[in-house]
C-alpha positions in Angstrom: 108.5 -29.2 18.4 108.9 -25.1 18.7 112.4 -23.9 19.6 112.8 -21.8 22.6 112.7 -18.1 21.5 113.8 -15.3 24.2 111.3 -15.5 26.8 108.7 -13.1 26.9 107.9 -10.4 29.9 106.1 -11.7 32.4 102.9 -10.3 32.4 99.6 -10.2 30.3 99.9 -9.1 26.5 96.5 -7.5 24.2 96.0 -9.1 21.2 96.8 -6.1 19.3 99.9 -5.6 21.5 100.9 -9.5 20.9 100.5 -9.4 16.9 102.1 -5.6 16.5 105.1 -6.7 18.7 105.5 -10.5 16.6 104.0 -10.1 12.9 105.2 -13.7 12.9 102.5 -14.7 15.0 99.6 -16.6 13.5 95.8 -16.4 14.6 93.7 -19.3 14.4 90.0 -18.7 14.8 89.0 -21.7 16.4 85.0 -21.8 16.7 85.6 -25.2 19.7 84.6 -27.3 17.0 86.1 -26.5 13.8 89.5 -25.9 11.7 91.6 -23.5 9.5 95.1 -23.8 8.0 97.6 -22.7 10.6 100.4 -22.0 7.6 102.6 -25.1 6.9 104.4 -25.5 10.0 101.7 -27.5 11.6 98.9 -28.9 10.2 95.4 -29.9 11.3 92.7 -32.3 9.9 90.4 -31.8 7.5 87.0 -32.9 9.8 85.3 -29.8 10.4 82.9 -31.1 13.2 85.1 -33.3 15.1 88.2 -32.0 17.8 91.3 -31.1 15.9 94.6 -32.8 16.9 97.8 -29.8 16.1 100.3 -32.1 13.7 104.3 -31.5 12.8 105.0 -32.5 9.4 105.5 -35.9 10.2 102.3 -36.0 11.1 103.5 -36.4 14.9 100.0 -35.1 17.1 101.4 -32.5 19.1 98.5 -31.1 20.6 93.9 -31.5 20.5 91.4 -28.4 20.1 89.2 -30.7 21.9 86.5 -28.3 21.8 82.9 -30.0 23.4 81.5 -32.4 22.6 79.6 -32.4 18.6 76.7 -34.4 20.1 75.9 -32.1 23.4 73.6 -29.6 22.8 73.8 -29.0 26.2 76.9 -28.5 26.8 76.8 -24.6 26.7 74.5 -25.0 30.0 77.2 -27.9 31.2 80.0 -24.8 30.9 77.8 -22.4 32.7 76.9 -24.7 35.3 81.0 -24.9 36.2 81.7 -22.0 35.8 78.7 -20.6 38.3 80.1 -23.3 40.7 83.8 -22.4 40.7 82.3 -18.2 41.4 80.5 -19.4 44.7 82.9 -21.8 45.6 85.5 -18.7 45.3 83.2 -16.5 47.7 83.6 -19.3 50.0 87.1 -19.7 49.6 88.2 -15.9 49.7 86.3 -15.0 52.7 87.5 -17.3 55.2 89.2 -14.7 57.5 92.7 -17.3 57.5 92.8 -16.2 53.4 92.5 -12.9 54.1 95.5 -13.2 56.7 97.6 -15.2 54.2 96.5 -12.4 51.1 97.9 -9.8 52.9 100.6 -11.3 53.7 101.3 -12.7 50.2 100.4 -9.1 48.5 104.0 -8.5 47.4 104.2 -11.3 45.7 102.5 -12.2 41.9 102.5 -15.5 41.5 104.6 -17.1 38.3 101.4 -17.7 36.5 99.6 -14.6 36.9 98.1 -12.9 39.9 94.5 -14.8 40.0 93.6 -16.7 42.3 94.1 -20.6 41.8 94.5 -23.8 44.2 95.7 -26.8 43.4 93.9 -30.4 44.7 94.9 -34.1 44.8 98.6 -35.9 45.0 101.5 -34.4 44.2 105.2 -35.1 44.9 107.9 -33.3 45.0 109.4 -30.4 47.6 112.0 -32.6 49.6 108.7 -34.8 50.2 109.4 -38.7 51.0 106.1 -39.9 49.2 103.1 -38.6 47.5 100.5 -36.8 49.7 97.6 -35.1 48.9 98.3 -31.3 48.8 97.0 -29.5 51.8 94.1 -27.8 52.4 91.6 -26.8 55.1 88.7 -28.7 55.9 86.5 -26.4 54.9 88.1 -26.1 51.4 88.4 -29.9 51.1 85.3 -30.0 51.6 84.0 -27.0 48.8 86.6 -29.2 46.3 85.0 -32.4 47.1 81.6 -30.5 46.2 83.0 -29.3 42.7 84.2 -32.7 41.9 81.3 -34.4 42.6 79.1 -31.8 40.0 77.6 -33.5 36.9 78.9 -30.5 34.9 82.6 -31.5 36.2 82.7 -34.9 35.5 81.1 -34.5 32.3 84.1 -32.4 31.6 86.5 -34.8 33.1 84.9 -37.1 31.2 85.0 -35.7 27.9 89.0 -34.6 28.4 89.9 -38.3 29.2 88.1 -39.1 26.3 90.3 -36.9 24.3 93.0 -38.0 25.5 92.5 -41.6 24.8 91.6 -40.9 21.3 94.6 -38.4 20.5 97.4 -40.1 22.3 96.3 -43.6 23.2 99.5 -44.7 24.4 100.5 -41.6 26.6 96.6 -42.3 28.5 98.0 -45.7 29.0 101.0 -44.5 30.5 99.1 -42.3 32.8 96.4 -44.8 33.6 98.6 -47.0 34.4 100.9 -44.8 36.4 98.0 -43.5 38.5 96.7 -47.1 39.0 100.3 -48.3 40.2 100.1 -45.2 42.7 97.1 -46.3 44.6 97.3 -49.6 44.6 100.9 -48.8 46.4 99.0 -46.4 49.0 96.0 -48.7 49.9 99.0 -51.1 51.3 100.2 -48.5 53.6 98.6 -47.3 57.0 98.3 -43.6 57.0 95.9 -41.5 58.6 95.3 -39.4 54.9 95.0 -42.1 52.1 95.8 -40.2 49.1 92.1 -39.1 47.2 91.7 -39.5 43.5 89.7 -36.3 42.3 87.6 -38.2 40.3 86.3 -41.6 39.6 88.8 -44.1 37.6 86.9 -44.0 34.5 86.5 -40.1 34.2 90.0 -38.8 34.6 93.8 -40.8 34.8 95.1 -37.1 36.1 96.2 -37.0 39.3 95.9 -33.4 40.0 93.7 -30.3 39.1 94.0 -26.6 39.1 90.9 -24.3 40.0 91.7 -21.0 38.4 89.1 -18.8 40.3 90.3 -15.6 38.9 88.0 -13.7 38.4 90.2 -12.7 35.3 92.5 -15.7 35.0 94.7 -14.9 32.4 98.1 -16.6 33.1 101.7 -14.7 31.8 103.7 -16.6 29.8 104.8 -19.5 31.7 105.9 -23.5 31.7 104.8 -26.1 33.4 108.2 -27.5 34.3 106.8 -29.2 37.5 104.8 -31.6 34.8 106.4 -34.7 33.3 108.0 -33.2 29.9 106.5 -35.2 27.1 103.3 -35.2 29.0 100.0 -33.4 28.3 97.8 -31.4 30.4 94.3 -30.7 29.9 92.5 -26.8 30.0 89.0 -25.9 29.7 88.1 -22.3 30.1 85.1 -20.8 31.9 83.3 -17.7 32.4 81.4 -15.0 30.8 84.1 -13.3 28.3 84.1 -12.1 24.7 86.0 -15.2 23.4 87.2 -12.8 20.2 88.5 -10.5 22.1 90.3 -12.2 24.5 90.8 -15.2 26.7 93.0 -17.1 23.7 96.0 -19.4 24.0 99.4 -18.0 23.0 101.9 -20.4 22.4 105.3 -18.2 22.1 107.5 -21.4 20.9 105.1 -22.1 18.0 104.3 -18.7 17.2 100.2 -19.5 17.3 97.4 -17.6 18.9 94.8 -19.8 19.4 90.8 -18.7 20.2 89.7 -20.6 22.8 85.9 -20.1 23.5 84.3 -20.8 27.2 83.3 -24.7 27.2 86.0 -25.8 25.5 89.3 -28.2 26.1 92.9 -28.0 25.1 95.6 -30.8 25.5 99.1 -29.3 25.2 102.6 -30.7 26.5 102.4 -27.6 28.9 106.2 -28.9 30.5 107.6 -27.9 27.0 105.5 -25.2 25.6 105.2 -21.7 26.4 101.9 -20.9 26.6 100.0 -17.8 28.2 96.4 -16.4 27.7 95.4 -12.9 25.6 94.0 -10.1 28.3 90.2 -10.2 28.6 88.2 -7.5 28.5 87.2 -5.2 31.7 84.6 -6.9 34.2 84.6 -9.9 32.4 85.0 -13.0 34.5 87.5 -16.1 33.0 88.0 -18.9 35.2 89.7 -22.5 34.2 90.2 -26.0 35.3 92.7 -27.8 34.7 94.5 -31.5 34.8 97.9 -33.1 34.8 100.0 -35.3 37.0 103.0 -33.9 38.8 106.4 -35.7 36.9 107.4 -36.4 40.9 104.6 -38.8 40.7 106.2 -40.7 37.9 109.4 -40.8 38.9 108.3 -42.1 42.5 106.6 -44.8 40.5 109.2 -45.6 38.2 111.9 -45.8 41.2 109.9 -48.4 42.6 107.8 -46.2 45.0 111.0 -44.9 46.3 112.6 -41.0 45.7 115.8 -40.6 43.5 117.8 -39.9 46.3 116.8 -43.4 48.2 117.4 -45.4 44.9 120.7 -43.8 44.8 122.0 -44.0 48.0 120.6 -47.7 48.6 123.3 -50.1 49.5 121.8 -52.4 47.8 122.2 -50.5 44.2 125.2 -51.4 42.1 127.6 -50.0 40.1 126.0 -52.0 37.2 122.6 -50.9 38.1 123.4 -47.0 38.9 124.8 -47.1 35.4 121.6 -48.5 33.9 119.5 -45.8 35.7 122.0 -43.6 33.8 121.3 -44.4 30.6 117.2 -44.9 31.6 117.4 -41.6 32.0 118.8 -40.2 28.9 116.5 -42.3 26.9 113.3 -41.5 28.8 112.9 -38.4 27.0 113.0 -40.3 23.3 110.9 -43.4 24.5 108.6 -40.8 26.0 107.3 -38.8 22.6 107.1 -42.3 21.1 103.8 -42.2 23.3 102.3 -39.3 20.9 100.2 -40.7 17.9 101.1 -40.1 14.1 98.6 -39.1 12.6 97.5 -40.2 8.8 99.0 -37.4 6.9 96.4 -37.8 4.2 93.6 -36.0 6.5 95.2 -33.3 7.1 94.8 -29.9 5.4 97.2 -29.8 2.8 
């Protein structure tokens, strides 16, 4: 893993800007299917038609250049498709005169990420909350997410990212999948008037959330996702109409490694852990994203026993011996956790 370095200003960066300020920085001209050298820190495999899992030296998979799909020759109109859907779905969304209301009241204010626009859909815990619920929305707008879910071009994306992730970190999917599956069948037992929603079907996605980055020139400031479980991964595929060599790449400040990241195309990265930010794009270009990952409240509610951490420790019925076994759960969670990433055979990689 990258060590912290001293965190960057929080805004966009150029590429020339990025590689001028850090001559340390590498740039890896990722095509969405292919692979160079990235020096001897990390190393990635030798396939040149296949997605490219990011290895340490112990051949640990730290993050996938998923890429598309090597079979779909149609993916190209699959990524248009999503990305036309998430622009009309945005002229829905940013015209309702209650978002107007809440822009202007919100103008002072640039959002940690970056100043696009971007909502957030599905379960999430966390906030003082007591148990998961589905993150609010209007009616009208739950209804425009349900629509983008529901797209063949979205679940095929879905569909290829959980494949990706089942391939490159078996375990961790398990872990998820499981999670998720413990999560529902908990909620169907309870009487509420909002069930919590799965964005997709079971078999296309073991997220439990997603981010629509509508931009329309999403390019996020150096940021982590510390709301994310920390050895967990979180899936990106960029959108839009942008000159992918001039901008639009992924900058991860910890490992030093610029990253080209063409529309169409998915990354997995440990976003809780990793810096990570996107190069500027170019004027009037329009970069939009989805992404998935499931809130670390979710896991912990799970892993309590469908109960919050304060609940657990405040029980009555918890004892001194059990409090102290929580204790040192907790401090090994972290090692038991990047047990979940797969080693990969050091003897494909480029050497």
């Amino acid at each position: 893993m990258g060590l912290r370095q001293d965190e960057p200003d929080a805004r966009a960066y150029g590429l020339e800007e990025l590689l001028e300020q850090d001559p340390e920085f590498q740039v890896h001209d990722w095509q969405g299917w292919g692979s160079l050298l990235i020096e001897q820190r990390l190393r990635l495999t030798a396939r040149l038609s296949a997605p490219q899992p990011v290895i340490d030296r112990d051949g640990t998979v730290l993050l996938v250049l998923g890429g598309f799909p090597p079979n779909a020759s149609d993916w190209g109109d699959v990524a248009r498709a999503a990305a036309e859907a998430m622009d009309a779905a945005a002229e829905e969304i940013y015209t309702e005169p209650k978002w107007r209301r809440k822009s202007a009241a919100n103008a002072s204010k640039v959002p940690r990420r970056g100043p696009h626009a971007a909502e957030h859909v599905g379960p999430a815990m966390g906030g003082g909350q007591r148990y998961p619920m589905n993150l609010q929305h209007s009616v009208v707008n739950l209804a425009i997410f349900a629509r983008l879910f529901a797209l063949k071009s979205f679940e095929r994306i879905a569909g290829w990212t959980n494949t990706l992730f089942m391939a490159f970190a078996p375990l961790l999917h398990q872990y998820y999948s499981s999670t998720l599956d413990q999560l529902f069948d908990w909620d169907a037992t309870q009487e509420r008037v909002k069930p919590l929603r799965r964005n997709f079907m079971r078999r296309l996605s073991v997220f439990a959330t997603a981010t629509f980055n509508f931009g329309p020139a999403t390019v996020t400031f150096p940021h982590i996702d510390f709301g994310n479980l920390a050895w967990g991964w979180c899936a990106i595929t960029a959108l839009g109409s942008f000159d992918p060599d001039r901008g639009g790449h992924l900058i991860l400040w910890d490992l030093k490694l610029v990253i080209r990241f063409p529309p169409g195309c998915t990354i997995l990265l440990p976003s809780a852990i990793l810096r990570h930010s996107n190069v500027k794009i170019q004027e009037n270009e329009r970069r939009y994203s989805f992404t998935q990952f499931t809130p670390a409240g979710i896991f912990r509610w799970v892993y309590n026993g469908f109960r919050t951490e304060n609940d657990v420790n405040t029980a009555r019925s918890t004892t001194a011996d059990e409090h102290e076994q929580r204790r040192q759960d907790r401090t090994r969670r972290w090692a038991e956790g990047v047990k979940m990433y797969r080693t990969w055979p050091t003897d494909s990689v480029v050497a």
